[in-house]
N, CA, C and O atoms as a GROMACS GRO file, in nm:
protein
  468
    1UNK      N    1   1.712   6.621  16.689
    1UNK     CA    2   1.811   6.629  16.796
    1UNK      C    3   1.894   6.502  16.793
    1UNK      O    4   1.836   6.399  16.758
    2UNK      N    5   2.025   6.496  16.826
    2UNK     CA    6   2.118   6.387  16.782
    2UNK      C    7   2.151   6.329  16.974
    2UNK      O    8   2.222   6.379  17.061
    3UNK      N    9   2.071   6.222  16.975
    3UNK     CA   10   2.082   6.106  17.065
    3UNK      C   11   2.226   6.071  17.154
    3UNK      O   12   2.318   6.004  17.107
    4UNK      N   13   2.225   6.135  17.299
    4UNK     CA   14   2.350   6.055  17.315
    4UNK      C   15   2.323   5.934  17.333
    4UNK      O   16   2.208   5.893  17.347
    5UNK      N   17   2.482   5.823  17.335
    5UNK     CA   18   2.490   5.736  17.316
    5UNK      C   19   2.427   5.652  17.401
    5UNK      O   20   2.418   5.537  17.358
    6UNK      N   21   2.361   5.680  17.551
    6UNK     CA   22   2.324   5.640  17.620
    6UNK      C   23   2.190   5.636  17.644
    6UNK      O   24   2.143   5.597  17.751
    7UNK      N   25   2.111   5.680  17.532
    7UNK     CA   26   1.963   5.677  17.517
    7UNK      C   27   1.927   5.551  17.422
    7UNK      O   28   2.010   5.490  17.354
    8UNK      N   29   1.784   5.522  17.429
    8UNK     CA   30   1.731   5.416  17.384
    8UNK      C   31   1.617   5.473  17.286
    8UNK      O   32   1.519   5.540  17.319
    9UNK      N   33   1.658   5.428  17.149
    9UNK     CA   34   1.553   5.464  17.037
    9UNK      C   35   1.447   5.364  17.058
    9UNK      O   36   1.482   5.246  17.066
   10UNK      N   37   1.302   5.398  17.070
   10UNK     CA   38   1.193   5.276  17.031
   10UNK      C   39   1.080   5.351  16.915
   10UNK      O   40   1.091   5.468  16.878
   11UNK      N   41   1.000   5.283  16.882
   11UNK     CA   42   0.940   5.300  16.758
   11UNK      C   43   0.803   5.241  16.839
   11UNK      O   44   0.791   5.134  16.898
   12UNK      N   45   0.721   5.330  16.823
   12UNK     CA   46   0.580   5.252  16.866
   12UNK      C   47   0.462   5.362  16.821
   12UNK      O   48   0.440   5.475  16.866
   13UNK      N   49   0.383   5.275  16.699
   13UNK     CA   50   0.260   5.305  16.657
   13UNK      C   51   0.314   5.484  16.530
   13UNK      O   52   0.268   5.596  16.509
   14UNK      N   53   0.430   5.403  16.485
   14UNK     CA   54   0.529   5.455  16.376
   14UNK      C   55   0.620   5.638  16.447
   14UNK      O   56   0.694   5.716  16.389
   15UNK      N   57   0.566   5.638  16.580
   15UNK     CA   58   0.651   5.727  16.670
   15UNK      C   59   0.771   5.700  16.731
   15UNK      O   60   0.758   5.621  16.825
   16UNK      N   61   0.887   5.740  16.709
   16UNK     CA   62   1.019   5.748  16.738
   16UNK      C   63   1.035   5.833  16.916
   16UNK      O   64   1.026   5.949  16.955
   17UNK      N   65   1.057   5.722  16.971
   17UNK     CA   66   1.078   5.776  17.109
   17UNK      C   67   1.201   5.753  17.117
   17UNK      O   68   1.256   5.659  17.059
   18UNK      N   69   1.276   5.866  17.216
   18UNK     CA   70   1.436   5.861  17.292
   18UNK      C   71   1.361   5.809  17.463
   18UNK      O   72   1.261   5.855  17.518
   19UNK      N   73   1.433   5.726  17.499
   19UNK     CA   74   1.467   5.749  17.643
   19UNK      C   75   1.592   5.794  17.739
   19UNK      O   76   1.706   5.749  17.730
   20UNK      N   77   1.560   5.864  17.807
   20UNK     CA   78   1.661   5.880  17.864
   20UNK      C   79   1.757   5.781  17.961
   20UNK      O   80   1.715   5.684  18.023
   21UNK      N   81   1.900   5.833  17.958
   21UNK     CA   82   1.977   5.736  18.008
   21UNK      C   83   1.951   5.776  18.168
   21UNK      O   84   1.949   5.675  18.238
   22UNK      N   85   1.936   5.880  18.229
   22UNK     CA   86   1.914   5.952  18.354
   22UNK      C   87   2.001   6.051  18.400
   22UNK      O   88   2.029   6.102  18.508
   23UNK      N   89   2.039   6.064  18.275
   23UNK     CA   90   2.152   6.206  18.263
   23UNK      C   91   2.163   6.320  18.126
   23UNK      O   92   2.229   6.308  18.022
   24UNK      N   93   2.090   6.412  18.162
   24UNK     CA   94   2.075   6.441  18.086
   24UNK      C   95   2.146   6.520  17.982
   24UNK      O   96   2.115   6.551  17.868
   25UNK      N   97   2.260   6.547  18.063
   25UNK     CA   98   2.405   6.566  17.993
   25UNK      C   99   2.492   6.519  17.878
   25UNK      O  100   2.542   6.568  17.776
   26UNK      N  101   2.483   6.370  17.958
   26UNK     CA  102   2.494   6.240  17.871
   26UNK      C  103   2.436   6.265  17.743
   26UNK      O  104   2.505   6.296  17.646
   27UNK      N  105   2.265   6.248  17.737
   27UNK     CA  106   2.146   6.254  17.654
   27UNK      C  107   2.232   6.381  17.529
   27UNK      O  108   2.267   6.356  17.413
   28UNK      N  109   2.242   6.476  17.584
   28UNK     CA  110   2.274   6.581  17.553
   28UNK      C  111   2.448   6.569  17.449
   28UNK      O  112   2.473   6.635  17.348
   29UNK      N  113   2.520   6.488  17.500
   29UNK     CA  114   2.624   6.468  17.444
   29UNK      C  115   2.718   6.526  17.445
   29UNK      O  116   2.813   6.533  17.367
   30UNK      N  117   2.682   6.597  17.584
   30UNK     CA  118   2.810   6.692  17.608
   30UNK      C  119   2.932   6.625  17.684
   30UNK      O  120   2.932   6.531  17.764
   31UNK      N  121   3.015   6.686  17.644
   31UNK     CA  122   3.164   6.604  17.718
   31UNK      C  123   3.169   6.588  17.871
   31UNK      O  124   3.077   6.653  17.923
   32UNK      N  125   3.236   6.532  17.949
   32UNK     CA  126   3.259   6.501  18.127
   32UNK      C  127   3.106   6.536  18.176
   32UNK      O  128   3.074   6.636  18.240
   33UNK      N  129   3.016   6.427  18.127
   33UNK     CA  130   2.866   6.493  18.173
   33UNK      C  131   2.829   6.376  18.282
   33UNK      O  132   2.718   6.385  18.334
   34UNK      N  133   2.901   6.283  18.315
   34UNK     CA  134   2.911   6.248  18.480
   34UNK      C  135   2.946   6.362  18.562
   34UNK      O  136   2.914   6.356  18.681
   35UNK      N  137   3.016   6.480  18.513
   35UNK     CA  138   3.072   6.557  18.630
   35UNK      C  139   2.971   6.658  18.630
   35UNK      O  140   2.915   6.724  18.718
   36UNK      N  141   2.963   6.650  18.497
   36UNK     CA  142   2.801   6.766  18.496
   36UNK      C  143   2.707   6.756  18.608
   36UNK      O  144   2.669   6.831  18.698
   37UNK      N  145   2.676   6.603  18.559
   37UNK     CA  146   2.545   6.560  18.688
   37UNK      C  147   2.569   6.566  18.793
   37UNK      O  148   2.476   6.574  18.874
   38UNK      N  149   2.697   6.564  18.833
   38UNK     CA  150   2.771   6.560  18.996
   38UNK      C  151   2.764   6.703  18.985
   38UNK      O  152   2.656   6.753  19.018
   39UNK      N  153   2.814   6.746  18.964
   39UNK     CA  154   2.760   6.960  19.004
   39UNK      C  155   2.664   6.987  18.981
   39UNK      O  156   2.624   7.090  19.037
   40UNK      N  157   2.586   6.930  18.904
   40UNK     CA  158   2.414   7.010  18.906
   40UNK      C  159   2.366   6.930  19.063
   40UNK      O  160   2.295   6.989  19.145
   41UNK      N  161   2.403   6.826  19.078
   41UNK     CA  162   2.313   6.798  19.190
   41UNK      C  163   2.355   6.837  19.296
   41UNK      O  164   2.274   6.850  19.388
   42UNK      N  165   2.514   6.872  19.319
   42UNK     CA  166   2.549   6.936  19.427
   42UNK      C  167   2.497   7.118  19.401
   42UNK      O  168   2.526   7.194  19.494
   43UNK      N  169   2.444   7.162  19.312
   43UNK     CA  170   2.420   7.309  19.322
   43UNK      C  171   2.228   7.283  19.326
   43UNK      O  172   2.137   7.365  19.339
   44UNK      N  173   2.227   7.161  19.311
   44UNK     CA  174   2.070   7.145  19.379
   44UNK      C  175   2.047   7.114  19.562
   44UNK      O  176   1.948   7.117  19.634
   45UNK      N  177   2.134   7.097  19.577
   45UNK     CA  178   2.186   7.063  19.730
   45UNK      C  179   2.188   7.213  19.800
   45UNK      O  180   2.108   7.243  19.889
   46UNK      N  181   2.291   7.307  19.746
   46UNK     CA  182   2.316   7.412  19.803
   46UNK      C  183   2.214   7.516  19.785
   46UNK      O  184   2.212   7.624  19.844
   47UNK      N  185   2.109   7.463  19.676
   47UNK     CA  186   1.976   7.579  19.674
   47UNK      C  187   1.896   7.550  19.737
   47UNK      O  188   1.827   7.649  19.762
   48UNK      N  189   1.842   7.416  19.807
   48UNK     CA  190   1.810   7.382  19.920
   48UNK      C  191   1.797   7.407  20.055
   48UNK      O  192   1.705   7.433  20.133
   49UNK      N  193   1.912   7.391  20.060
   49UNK     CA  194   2.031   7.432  20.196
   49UNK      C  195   1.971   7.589  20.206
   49UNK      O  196   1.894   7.644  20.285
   50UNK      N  197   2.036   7.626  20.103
   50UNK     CA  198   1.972   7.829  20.151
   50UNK      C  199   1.811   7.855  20.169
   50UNK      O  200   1.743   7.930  20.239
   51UNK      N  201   1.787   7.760  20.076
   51UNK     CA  202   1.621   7.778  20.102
   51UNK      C  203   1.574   7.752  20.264
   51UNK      O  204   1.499   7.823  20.331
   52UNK      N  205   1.632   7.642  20.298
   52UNK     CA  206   1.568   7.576  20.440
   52UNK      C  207   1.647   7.676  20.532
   52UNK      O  208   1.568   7.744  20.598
   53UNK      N  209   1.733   7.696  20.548
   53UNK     CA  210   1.827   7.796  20.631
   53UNK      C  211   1.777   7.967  20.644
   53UNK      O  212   1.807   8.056  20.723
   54UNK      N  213   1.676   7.960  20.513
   54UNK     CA  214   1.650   8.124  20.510
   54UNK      C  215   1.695   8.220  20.442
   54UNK      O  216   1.637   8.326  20.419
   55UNK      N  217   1.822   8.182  20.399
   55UNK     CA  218   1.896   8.281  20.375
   55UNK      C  219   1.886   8.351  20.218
   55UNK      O  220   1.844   8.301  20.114
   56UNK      N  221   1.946   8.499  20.248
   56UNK     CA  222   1.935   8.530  20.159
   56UNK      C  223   2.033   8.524  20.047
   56UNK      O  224   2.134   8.469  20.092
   57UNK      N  225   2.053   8.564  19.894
   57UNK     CA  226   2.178   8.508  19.819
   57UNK      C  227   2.286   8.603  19.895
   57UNK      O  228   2.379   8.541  19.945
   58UNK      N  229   2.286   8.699  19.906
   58UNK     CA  230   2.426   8.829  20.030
   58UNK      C  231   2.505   8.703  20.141
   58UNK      O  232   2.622   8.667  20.152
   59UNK      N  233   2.361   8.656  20.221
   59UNK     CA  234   2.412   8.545  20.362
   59UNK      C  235   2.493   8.470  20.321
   59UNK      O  236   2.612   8.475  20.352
   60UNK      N  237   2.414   8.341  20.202
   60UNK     CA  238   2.486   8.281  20.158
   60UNK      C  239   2.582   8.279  20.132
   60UNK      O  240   2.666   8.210  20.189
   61UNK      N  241   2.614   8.383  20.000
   61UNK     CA  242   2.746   8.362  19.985
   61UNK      C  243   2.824   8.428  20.057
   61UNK      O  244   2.939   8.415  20.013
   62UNK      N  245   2.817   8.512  20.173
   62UNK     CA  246   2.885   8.527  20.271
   62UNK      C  247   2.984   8.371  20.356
   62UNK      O  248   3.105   8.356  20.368
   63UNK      N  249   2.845   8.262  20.409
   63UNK     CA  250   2.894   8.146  20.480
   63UNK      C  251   2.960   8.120  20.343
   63UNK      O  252   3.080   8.146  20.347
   64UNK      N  253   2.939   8.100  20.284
   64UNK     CA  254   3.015   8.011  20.129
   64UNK      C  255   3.120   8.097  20.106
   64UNK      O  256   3.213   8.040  20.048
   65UNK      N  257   3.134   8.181  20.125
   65UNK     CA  258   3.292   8.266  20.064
   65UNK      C  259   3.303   8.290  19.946
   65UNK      O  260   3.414   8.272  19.895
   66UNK      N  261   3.190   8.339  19.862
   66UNK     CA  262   3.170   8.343  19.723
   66UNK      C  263   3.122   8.486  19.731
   66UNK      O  264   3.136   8.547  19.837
   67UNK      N  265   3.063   8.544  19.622
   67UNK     CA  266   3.032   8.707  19.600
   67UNK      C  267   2.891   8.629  19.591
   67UNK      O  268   2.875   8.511  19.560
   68UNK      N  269   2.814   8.706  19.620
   68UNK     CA  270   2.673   8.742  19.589
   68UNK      C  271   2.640   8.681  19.448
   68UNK      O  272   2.607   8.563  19.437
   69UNK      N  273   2.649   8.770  19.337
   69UNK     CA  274   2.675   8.753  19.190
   69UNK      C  275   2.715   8.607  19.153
   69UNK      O  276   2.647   8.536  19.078
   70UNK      N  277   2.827   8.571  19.209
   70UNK     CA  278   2.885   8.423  19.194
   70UNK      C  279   2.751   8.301  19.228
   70UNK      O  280   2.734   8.193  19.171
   71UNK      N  281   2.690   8.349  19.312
   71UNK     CA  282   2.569   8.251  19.413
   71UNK      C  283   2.480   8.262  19.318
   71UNK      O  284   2.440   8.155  19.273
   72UNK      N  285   2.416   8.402  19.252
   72UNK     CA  286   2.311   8.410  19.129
   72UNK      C  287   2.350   8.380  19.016
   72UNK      O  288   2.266   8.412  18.932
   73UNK      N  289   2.463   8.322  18.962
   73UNK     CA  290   2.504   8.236  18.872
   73UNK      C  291   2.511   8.142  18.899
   73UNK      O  292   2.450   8.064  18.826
   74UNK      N  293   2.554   8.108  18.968
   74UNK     CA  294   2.574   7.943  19.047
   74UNK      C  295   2.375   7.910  19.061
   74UNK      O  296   2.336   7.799  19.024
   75UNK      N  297   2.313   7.968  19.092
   75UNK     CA  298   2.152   7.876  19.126
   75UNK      C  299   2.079   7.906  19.009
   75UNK      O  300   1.963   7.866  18.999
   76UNK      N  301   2.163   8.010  18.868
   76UNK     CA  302   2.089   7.983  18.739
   76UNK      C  303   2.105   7.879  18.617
   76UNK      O  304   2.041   7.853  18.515
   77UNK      N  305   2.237   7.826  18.688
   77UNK     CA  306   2.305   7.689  18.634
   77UNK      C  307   2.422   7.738  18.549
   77UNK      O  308   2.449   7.692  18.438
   78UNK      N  309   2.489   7.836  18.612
   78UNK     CA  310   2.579   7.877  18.577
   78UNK      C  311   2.719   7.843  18.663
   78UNK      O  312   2.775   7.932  18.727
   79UNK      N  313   2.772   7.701  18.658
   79UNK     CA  314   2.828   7.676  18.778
   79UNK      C  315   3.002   7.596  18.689
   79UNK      O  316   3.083   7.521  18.743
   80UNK      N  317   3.006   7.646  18.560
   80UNK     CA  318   3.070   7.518  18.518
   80UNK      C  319   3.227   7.568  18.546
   80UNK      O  320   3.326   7.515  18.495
   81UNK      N  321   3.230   7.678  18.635
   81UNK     CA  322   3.400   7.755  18.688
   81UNK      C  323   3.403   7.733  18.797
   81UNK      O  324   3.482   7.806  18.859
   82UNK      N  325   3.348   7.660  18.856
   82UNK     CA  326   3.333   7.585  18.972
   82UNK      C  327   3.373   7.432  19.016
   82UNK      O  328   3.307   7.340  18.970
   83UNK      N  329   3.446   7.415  19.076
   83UNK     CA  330   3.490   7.272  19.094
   83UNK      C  331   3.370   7.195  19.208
   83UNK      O  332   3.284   7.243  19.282
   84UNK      N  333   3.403   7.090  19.184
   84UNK     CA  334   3.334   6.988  19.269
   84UNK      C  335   3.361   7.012  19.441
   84UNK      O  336   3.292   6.995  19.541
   85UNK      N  337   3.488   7.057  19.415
   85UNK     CA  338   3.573   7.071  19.570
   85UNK      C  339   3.497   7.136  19.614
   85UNK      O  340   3.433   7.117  19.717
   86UNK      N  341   3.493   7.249  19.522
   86UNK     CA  342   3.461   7.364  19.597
   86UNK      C  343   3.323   7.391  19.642
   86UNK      O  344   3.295   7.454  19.744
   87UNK      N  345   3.195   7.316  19.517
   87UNK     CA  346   3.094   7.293  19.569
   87UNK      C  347   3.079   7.223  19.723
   87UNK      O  348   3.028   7.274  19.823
   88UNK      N  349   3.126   7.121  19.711
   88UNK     CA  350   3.100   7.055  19.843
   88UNK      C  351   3.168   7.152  19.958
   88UNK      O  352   3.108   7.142  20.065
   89UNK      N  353   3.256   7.224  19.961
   89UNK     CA  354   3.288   7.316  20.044
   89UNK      C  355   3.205   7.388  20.074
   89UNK      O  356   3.199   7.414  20.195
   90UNK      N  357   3.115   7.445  19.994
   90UNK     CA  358   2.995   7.575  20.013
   90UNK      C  359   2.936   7.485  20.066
   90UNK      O  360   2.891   7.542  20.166
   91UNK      N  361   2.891   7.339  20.072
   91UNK     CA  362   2.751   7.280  20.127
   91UNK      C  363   2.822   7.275  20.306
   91UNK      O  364   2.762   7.304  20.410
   92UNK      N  365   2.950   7.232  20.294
   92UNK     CA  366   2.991   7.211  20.409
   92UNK      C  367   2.963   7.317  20.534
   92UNK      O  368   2.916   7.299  20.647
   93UNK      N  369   3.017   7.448  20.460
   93UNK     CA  370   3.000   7.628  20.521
   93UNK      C  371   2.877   7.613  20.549
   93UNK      O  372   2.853   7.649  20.664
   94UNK      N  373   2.756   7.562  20.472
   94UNK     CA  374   2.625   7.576  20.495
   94UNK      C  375   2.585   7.460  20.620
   94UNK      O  376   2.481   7.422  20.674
   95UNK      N  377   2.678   7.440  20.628
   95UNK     CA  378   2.609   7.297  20.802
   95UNK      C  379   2.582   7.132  20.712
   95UNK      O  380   2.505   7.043  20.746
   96UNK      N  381   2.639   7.133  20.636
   96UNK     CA  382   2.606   7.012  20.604
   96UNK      C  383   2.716   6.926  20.554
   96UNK      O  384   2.811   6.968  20.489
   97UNK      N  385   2.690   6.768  20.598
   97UNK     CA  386   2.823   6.674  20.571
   97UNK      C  387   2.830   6.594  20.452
   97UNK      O  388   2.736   6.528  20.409
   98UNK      N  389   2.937   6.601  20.401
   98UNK     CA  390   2.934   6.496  20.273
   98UNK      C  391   3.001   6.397  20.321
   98UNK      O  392   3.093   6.412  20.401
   99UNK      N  393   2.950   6.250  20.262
   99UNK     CA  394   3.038   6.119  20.284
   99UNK      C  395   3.069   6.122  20.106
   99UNK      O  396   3.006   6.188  20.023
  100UNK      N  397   3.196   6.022  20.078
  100UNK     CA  398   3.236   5.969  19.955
  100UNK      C  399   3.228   5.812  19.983
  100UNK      O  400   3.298   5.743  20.058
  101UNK      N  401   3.164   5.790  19.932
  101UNK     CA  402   3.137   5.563  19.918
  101UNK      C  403   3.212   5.535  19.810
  101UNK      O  404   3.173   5.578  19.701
  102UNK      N  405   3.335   5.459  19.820
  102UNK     CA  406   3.372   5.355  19.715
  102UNK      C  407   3.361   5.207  19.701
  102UNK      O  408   3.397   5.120  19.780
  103UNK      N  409   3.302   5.196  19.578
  103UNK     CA  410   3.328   5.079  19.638
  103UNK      C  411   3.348   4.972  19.475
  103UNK      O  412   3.344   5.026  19.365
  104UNK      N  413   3.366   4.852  19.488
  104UNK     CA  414   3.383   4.779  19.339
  104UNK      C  415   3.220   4.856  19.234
  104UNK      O  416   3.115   4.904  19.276
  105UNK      N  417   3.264   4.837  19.111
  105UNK     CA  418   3.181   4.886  19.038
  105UNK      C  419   3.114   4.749  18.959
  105UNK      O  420   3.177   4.652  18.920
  106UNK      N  421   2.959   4.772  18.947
  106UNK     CA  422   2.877   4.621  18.821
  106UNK      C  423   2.974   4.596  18.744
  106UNK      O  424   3.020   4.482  18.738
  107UNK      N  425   3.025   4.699  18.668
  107UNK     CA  426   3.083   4.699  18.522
  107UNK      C  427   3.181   4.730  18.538
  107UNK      O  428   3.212   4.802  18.632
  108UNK      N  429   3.266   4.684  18.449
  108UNK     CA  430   3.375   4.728  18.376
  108UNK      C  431   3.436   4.875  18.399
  108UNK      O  432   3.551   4.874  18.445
  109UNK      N  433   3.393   4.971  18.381
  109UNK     CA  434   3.426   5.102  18.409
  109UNK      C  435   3.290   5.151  18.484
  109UNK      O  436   3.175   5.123  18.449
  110UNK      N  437   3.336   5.243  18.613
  110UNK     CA  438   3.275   5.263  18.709
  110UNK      C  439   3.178   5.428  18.684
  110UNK      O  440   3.197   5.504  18.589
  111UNK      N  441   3.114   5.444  18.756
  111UNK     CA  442   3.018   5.589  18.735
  111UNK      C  443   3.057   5.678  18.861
  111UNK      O  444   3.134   5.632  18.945
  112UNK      N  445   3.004   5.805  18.874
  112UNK     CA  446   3.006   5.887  18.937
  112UNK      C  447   2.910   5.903  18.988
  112UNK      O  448   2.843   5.892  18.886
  113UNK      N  449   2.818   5.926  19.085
  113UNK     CA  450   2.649   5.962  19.140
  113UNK      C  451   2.659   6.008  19.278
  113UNK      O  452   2.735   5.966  19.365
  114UNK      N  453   2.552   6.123  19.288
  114UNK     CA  454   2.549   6.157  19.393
  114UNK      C  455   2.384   6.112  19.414
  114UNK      O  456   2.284   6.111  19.342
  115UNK      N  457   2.416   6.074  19.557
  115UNK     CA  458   2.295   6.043  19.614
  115UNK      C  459   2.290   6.135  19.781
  115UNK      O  460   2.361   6.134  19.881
  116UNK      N  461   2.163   6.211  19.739
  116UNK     CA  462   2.140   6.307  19.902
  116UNK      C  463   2.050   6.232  19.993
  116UNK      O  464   2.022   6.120  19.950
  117UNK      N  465   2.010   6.257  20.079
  117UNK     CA  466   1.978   6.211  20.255
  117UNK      C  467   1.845   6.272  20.208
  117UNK      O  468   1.750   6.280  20.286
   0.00000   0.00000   0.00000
């Protein structure tokens, strides 16, 4: 398997370990995989949300304004016709608030992360 750039090769007791960078997108080497991780964790948010709420995938995507079908793609990780907007919109429909924090970045060029409550 070919290493993204953000993993760490070590060698111990002549075994070749990867670590991960904490994205496994990244790892993966797929393209805009900050945004990846930002929609998988917001469609880990919204499977939550329905879980604790009860609901069923019909309810859901009723409050969410999505089809049914759309919701059972969306929680099989089938979400990538989906914007960010719009995720956080479905969490919103579902009773819940998002904040955005900016702020200066460690480095040089800044990251994307979601962090939940």
């Amino acid at each position: 398997m070919k290493a993204g750039q953000n993993m760490t090769r070590t060698i111990h007791n002549g075994m070749e370990f990867l670590t991960s960078s904490d994205n496994v997108f990244a790892d993966l080497g797929l393209p805009d995989a900050e945004k990846l991780k930002i929609k998988s964790g917001l469609v880990m948010e919204i499977e939550d949300a329905i879980k604790h709420l009860g609901l069923t995938q019909q309810q859901a995507a009723k409050r969410m304004g999505l089809t049914q079908p759309k919701v059972s793609e969306m929680l099989r990780g089938k979400f990538a016709n989906l914007s960010e907007r719009k995720l956080m919109d479905c969490l919103n429909r579902l009773g819940y608030d998002i904040e955005i924090t900016v702020k200066p970045a460690a480095e040089a060029v800044g990251h994307l992360m979601l962090v939940a409550a």
